[in-house]
C-alpha positions in Angstrom: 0.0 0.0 0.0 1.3 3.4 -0.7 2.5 5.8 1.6 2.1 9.9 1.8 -0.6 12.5 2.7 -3.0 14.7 1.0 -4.9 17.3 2.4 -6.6 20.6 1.8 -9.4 23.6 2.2 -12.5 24.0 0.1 -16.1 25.4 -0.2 -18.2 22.0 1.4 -20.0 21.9 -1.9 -16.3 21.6 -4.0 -15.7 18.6 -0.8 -18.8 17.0 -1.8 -18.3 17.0 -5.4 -14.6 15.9 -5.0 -16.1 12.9 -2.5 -19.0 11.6 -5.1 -16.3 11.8 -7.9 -14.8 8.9 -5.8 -11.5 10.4 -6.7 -8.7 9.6 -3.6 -5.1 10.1 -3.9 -4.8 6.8 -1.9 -6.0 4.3 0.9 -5.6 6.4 3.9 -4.8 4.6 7.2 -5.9 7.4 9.2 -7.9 10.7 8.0 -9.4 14.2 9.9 -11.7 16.3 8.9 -13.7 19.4 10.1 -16.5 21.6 9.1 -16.5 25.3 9.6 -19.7 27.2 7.9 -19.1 26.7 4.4 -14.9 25.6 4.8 -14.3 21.7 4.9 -10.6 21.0 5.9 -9.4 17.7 5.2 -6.2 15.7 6.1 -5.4 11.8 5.1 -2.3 9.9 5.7 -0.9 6.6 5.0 2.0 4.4 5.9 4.5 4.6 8.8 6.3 7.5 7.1 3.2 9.6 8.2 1.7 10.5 11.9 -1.8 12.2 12.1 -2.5 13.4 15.4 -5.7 15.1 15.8 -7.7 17.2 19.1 -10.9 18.3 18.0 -10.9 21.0 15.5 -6.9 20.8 15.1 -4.9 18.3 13.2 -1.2 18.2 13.0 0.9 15.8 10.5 4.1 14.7 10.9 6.3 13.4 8.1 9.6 11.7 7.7 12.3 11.4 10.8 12.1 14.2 13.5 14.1 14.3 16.4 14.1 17.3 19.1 17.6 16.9 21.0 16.8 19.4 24.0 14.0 16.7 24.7 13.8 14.1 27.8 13.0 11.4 24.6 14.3 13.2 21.8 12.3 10.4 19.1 8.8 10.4 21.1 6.6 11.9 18.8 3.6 12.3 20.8 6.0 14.8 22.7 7.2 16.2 19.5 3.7 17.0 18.6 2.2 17.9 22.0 4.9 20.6 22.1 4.2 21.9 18.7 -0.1 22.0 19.4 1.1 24.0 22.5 2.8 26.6 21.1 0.7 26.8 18.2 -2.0 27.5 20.6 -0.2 29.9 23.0 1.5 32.1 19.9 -0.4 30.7 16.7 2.4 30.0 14.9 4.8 26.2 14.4 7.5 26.8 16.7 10.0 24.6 14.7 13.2 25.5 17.0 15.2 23.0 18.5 13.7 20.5 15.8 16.4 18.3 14.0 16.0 15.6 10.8 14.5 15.9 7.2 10.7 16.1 8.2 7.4 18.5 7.0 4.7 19.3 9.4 1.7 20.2 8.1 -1.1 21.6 11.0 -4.9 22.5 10.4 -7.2 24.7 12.4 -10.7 24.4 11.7 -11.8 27.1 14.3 -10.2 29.7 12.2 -9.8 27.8 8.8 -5.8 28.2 8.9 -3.5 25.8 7.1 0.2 25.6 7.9 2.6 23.8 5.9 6.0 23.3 6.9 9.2 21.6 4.9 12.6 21.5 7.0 15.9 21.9 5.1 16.2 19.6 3.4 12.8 17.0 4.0 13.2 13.8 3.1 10.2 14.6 0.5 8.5 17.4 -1.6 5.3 18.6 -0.8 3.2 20.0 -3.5 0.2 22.7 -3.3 -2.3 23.9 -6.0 -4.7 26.8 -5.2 -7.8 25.5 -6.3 -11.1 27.6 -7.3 -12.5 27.1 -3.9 -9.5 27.1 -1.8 -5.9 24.8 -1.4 -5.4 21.2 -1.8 -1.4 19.8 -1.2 -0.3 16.4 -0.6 3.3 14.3 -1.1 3.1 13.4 -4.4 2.4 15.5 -7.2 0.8 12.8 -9.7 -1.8 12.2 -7.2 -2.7 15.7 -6.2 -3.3 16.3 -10.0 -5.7 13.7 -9.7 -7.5 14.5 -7.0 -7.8 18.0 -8.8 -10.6 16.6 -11.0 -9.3 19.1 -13.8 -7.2 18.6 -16.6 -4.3 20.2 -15.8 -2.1 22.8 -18.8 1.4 22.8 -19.2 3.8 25.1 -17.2 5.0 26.5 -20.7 7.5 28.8 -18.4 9.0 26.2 -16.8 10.3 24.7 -20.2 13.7 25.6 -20.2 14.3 25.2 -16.8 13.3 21.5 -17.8 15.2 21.0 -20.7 18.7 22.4 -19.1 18.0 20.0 -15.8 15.6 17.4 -17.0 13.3 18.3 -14.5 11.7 21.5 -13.1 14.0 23.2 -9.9 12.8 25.6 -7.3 8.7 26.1 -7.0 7.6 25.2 -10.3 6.7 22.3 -11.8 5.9 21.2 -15.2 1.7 21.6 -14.4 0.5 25.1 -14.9 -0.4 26.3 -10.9 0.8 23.2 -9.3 4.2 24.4 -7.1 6.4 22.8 -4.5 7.4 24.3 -1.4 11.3 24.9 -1.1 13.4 23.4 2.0 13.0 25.6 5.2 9.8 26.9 3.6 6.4 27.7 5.0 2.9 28.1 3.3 0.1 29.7 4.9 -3.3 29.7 4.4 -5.1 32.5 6.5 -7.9 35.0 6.2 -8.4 33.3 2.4 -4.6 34.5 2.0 -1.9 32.2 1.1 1.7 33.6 2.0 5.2 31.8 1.6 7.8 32.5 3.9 11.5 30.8 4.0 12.0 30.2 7.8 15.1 28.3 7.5 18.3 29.5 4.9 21.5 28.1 4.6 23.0 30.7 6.8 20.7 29.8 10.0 23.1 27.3 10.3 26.3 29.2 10.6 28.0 29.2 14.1 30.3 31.8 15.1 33.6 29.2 15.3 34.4 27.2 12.6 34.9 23.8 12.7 38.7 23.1 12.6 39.8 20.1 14.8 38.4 16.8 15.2 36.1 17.0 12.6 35.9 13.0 11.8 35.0 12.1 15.3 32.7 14.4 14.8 31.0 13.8 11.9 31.3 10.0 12.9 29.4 10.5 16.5 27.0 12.3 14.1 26.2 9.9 11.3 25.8 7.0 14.0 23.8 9.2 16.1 21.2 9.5 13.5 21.5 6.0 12.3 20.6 4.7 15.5 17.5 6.9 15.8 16.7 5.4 12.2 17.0 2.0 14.1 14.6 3.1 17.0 12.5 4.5 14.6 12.3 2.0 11.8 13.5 -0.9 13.1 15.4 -2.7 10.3 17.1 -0.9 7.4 18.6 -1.4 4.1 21.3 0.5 2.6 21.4 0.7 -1.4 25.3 -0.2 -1.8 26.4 1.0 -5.0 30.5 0.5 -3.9 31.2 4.5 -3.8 32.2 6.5 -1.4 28.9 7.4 -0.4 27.3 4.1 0.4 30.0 2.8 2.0 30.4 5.0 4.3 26.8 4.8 5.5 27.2 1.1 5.6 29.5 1.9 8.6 27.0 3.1 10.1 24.1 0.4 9.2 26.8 -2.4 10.6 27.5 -0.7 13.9 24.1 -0.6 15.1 22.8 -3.5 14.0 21.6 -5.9 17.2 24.6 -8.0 17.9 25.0 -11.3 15.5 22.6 -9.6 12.7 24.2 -9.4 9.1 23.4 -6.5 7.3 21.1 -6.2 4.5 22.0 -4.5 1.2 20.8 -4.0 -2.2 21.6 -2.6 -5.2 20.2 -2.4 -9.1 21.6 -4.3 -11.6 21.2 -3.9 -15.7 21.7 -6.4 -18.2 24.1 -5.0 -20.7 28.3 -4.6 -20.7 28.8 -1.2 -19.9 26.7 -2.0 -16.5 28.7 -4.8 -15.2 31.3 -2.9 -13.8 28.9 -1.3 -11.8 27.6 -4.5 -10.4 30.8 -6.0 -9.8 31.6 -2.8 -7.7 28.7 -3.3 -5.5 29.5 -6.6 -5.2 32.5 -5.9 -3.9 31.9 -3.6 -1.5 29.2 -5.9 0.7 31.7 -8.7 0.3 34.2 -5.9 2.7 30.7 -5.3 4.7 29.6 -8.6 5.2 26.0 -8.0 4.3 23.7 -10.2 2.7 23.6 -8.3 -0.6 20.6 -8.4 -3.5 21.4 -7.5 -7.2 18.1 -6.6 -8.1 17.5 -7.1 -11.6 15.9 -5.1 -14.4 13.8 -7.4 -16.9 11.2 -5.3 -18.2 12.9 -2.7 -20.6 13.7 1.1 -19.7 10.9 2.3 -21.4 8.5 0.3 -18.6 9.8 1.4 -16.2 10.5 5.2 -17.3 6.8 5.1 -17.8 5.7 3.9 -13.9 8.3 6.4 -12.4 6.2 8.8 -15.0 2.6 7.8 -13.5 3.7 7.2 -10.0 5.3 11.0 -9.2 3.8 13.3 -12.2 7.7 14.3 -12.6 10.2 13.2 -14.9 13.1 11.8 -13.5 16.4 13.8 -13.6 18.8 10.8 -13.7 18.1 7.8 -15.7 18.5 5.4 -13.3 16.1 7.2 -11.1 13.2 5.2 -13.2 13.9 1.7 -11.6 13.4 3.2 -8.4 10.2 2.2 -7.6 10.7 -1.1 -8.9 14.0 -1.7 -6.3 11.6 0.1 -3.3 8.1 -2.8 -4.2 11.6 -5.3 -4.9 12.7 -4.4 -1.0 9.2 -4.8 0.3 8.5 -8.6 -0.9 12.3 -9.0 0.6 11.0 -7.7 3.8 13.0 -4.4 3.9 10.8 -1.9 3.7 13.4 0.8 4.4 16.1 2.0 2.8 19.0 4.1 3.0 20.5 6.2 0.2 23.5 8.2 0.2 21.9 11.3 -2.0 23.1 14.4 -1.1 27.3 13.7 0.1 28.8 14.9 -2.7 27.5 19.0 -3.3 28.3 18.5 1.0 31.7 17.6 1.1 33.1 17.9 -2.5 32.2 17.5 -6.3 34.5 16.9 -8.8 34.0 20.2 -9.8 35.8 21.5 -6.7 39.6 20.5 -8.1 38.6 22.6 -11.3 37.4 25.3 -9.6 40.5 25.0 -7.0 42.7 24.9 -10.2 41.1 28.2 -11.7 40.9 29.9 -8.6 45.5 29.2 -8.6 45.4 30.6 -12.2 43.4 33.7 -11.3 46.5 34.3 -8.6 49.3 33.1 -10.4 47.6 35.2 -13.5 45.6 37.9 -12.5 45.2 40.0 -15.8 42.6 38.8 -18.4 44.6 38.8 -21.0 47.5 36.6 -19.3 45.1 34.4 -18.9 43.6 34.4 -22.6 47.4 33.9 -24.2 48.3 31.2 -21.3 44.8 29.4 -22.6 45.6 30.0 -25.8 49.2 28.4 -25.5 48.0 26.0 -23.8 45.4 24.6 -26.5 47.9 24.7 -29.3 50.6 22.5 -27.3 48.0 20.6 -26.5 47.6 20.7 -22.9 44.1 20.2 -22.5 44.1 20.5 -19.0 45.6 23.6 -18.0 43.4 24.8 -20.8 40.4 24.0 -19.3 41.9 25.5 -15.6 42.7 29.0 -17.5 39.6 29.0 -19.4 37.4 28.4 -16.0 39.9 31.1 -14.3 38.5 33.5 -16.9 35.1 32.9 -16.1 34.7 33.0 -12.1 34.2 36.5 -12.1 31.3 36.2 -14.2 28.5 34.2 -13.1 26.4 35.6 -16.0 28.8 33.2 -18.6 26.6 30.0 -18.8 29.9 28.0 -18.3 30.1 29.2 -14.8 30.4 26.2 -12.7 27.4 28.2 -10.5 25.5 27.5 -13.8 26.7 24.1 -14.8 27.1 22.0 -11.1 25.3 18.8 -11.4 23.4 19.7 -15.0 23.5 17.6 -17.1 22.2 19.2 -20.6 22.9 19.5 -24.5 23.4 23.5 -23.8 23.7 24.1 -27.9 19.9 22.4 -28.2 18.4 24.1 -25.6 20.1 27.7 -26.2 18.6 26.5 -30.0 15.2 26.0 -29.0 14.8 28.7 -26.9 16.8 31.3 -27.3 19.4 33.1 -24.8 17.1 35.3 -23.1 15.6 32.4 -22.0 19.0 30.2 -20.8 19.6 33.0 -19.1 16.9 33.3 -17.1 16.9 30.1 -16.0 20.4 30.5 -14.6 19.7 34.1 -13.2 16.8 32.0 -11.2 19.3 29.4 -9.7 21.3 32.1 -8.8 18.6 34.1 -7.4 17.7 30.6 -5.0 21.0 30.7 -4.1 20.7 34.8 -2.6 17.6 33.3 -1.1 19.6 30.9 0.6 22.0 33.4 1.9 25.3 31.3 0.4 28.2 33.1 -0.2 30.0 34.8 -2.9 32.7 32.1 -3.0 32.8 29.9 -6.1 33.0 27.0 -4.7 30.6 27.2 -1.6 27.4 28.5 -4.8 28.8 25.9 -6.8 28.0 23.3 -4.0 24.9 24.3 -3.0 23.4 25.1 -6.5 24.1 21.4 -7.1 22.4 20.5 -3.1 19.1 22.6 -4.1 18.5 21.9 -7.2 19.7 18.2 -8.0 20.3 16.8 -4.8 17.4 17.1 -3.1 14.9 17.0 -5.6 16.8 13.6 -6.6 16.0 12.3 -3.1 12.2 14.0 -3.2 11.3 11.5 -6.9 13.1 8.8 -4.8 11.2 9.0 -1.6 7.8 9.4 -3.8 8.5 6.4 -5.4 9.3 4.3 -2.3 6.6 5.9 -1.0 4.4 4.3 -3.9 5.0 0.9 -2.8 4.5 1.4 0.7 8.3 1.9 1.4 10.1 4.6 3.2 14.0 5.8 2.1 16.1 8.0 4.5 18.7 10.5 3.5 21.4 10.8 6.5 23.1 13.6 4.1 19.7 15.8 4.0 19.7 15.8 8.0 19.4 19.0 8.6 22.6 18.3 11.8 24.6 17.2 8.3 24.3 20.4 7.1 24.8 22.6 9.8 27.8 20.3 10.3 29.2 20.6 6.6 28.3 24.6 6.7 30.5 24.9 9.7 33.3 22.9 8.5 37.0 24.5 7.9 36.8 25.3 4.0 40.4 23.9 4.2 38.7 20.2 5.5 35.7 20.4 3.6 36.6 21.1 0.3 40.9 20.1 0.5 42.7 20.9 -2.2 41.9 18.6 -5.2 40.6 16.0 -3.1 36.7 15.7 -3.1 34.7 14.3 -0.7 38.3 13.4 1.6 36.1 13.4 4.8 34.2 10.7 4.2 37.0 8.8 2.7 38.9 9.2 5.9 36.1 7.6 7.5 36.6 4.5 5.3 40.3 4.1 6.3 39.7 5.1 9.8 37.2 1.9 9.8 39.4 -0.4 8.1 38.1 0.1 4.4 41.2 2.0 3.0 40.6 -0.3 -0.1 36.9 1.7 -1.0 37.9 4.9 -0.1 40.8 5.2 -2.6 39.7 3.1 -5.5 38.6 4.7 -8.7 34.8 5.9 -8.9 32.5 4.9 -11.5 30.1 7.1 -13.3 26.8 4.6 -12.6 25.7 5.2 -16.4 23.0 3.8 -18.4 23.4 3.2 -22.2 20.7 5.4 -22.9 22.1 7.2 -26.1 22.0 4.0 -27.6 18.9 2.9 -26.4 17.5 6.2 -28.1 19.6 5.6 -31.7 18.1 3.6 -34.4 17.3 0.1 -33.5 17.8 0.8 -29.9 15.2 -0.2 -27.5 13.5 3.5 -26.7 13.8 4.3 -30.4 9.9 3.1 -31.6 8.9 5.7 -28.6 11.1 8.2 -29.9 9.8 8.3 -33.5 6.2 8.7 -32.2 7.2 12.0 -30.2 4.6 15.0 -31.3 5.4 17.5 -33.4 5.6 20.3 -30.6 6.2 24.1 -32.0 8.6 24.8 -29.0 10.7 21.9 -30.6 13.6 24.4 -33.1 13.3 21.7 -36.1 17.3 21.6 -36.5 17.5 20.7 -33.2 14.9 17.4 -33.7 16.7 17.1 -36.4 20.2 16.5 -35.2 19.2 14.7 -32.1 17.1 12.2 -33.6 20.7 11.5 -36.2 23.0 11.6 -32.4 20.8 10.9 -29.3 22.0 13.3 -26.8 20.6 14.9 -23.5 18.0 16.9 -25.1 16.2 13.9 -27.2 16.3 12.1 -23.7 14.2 14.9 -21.8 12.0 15.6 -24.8 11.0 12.1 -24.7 10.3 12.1 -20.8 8.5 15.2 -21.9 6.6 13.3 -24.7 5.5 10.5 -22.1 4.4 12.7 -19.5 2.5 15.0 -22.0 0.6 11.6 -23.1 -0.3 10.4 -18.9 -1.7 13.7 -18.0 -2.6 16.3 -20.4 -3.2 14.7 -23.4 -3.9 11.7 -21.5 -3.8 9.1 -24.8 -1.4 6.4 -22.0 -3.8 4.8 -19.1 -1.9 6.0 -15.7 -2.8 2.7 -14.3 -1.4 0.7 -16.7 0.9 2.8 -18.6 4.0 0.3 -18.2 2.1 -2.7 -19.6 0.2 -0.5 -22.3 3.8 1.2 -23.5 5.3 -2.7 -23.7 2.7 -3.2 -26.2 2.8 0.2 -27.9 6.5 0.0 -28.8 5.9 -4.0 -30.1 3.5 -2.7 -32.0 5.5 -0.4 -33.5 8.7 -2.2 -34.0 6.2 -4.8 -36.3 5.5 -2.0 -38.1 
């Protein structure tokens, strides 16, 4: 059974109509509801991810982990939400101080028809709103509240390049016309018939006056098992999804050290039938072999295009990684294997170090070591025609730090993953630039820095990394699972935001905290090996004769589409063709609505043999 909540405000006849339409987002285990003249509020939830407490006329909802430190029983959430009723009551207002985790509160009062809606930084999920005609309806997953909508919906024709250079729709938008998603540490309020959004938690709430410089390790390790044992108090058993890299590894740490004494761990991990994916198996492999778990290669039978259409249906968002697709296939795969909880390292790398960081390190040297333009230009110049690409690249990137404006800004380009000719093409470079001025602008909201490499990080954080773990969590969600994110913790990132530059982000070492925790726990072996990229084949899945190609030559005809650009992409698949079909699909489920949501896998298998004998 699925997991999640969905609630709102209407006029009682809209709630009536809505009821005999028989339209529910889901099977609630536990629902409140209250009647104020003509105002029904409404709140359902379902699965253990999701606690409904309710006293007469006022609801509260708690989702996802939520611990409160200063607290006699920092995990007892009737004390969590007694506390939060009580100061809503005595200030009227959700006194979220002191509260720790990746959690939303949502809390109704039908005396004065108020809704609050509340997602910490980070939440381990999105919540999604839509002002309806005759009030607000939100809820955790955004294919459902389009559902329960009852209305069509249009397409979000703004949001289009924002999609196309991310493959999915950052910040409040999303690719439905009036159907938004509340940012980390934001707050939506529905008063008085007004609905305001305010940010109550930034980035820079979490700055400390002294900077972490000496044992950072321990404590990041006293940390990380800290929250892994409330994970165990909460949810009992849990899985991590081992991939072999840095990331999983070192949560599997974690999962081993507080598991009951004589248990063996539990660990799984995706596997796809094709050569350039065994590597990627073999790594995992490897990795629980050093951890002792009891690992599960989950296999992939059905082809991509099956399960790119149920990850499609299930969330009403188009997934921003490839593998992403076969996640809700893993979380139902989990379930029958009686591990209905996962673990997932999303998040690590824009925290302690992307790849980016050496070239940005590098460029920042040059910009010393060089500090007029045109030194810079003739050493880059030089450089190309000897041949040595990389200092190139360094002087190149030097050039460009002091202008976030240049689309090749690492600001711009951290963790997006886009054909930038094809979409500067189709829409033009007023456009592009918007879309970068807005990531920029989330980034002010934020209150980050100046420095390159701290925007760079957290443009990658708030716009991939946790709506990566949001599709993840919905899709878990789907089949009645529940996936944590230790790196979205809001006590992670008030730990990496205080960290020593000089140990967060070392000098052309990424990520070297969490290797250290490797070695320190006797996996020097994982820490240092090579990483692997986790790819797909998907370009050749997309060219002629691959497997997604039938799909791709029955893609409409849009008129935002430049035809040079269809027309080079469908001759070499790139980035582009890959979010214009997710596009295509998503157009079909829900506007156009030509693919049955319910069996939109099953009906695609035989839409694409179909098309193939043709």
């Amino acid at each position: 059974m699925e997991a999640g909540f969905f609630g709102g405000i209407l006029d009682r006849d809209a709630a009536e109509r809505r009821r005999l339409s028989g339209i529910t987002p889901f099977v609630e285990d536990d629902a409140w509801t209250h009647v104020n003249g003509n105002r029904e509020l409404f709140l359902y939830a379902a699965g253990s991810c999701c606690r409904l407490y309710s006293w007469g006329p006022l609801a509260l909802l708690v989702r996802g982990p939520i611990a409160c430190p200063a607290s006699r029983d920092p995990l007892d959430l009737d004390l969590i939400a007694e506390s939060l009723r009580h100061s809503y009551l005595e200030d009227g207002f959700l006194d979220i101080e002191g509260l720790e985790g990746a959690f939303s509160l949502v809390l109704m009062d039908g005396q004065v028809n108020r809704v609050l809606v509340y997602r910490h930084l980070a939440g381990n999920g999105c919540v999604y709103y839509h002002p309806a005609r005759s009030g607000l309806l939100f809820g955790s997953n955004l294919a459902a509240l389009v559902e329960a909508n009852g209305e069509t919906p249009g397409v979000n024709e703004s949001a289009l390049p924002a999609y196309f250079l991310n493959r999915f729709v950052p910040g409040r938008e999303t690719l439905f016309d009036g159907f938004r998603r509340l940012l980390p540490g934001e707050q939506l309020q529905l008063a008085d018939g007004r609905l305001t959004l305010v940010l109550r938690r930034a980035i820079a709430d979490f700055r400390e006056s002294l900077e972490i410089t000496h044992n950072a390790e321990d404590r990041l390790d006293a940390l990380l098992e800290q929250i892994f044992r409330e994970y165990r108090q909460l949810h009992g058993h849990n899985a991590n999804l081992l991939s072999g890299g840095v990331d999983s590894s070192v949560l599997q740490i974690y999962c081993n050290r507080t598991l009951p004494a004589g248990s063996t761990p539990a660990t799984f991990c995706l596997t796809v039938d094709h050569p350039r994916c065994e590597p990627d198996r073999d790594y995992a492999l490897s990795a629980a072999k050093r951890f002792h778990s009891r690992h599960t290669l989950v296999p992939t039978p059905q082809s991509y295009a099956s399960y790119l259409l149920d990850s499609l249906a299930s969330t009403g968002e188009p997934p921003n990684h490839v593998q992403l697709a076969y996640f809700g296939h893993l979380a139902r795969t989990m379930v029958q294997a009686g591990s209905p909880t996962g673990v997932c390292g999303e998040g690590a790398d824009s925290l302690f170090g992307l790849t980016l960081a050496s070239q940005i390190q590098m460029a920042t040297w040059a910009r010393r070591l060089l500090p007029l333009r045109p030194l810079r230009r003739f050493g880059a110049w030089l450089a190309q025609a000897v041949g040595w690409r990389r200092l190139h690249s360094h002087l190149e990137m030097a050039s460009i730090l002091g202008n976030p404006r240049d689309f090749r800004h690492p600001v711009n380009q951290a963790q997006v993953f886009a054909d930038w000719p094809a979409v500067l093409m189709t829409f033009g470079e007023e456009a592009v630039a918007s879309v970068c001025s807005s990531r920029r602008h989330l980034l002010d909201e934020y209150q980050i820095s100046d420095d390159p490499l701290e925007r760079s990080h957290f443009a990658g954080y708030l716009g991939s990394g946790v709506n990566t773990a949001a599709l993840k969590t919905t899709l878990f969600n789907q089949a009645g699972a529940e996936l944590l994110f230790p790196f979205l913790d809001s006590r992670i990132i008030r730990f990496a935001v205080n960290l020593s530059p000089s140990i967060r982000f070392p000098f052309r070492k990424p990520k070297e905290i969490l290797r250290q925790l490797l070695v320190r726990n006797g996996h020097a072996g994982l820490a240092n090996r090579p990483k692997l990229g986790f790819g797909q084949p998907i370009f050749e899945w997309l060219a002629p004769g691959g497997k997604l190609r039938p799909l791709v030559e029955q893609i409409h005809p849009y008129d935002f589409v430049h035809p040079g650009v269809m027309r080079t992409s469908l001759q070499q698949p790139n980035w582009f063709l890959y979010s214009l079909l997710c596009f295509d699909l998503w157009y079909k489920l829900f506007i156009e609505r030509s693919l049955p949501r319910s069996h939109a896998p099953e009906f695609l298998e035989d839409l694409a043999r179909s098309s193939v004998s043709r």
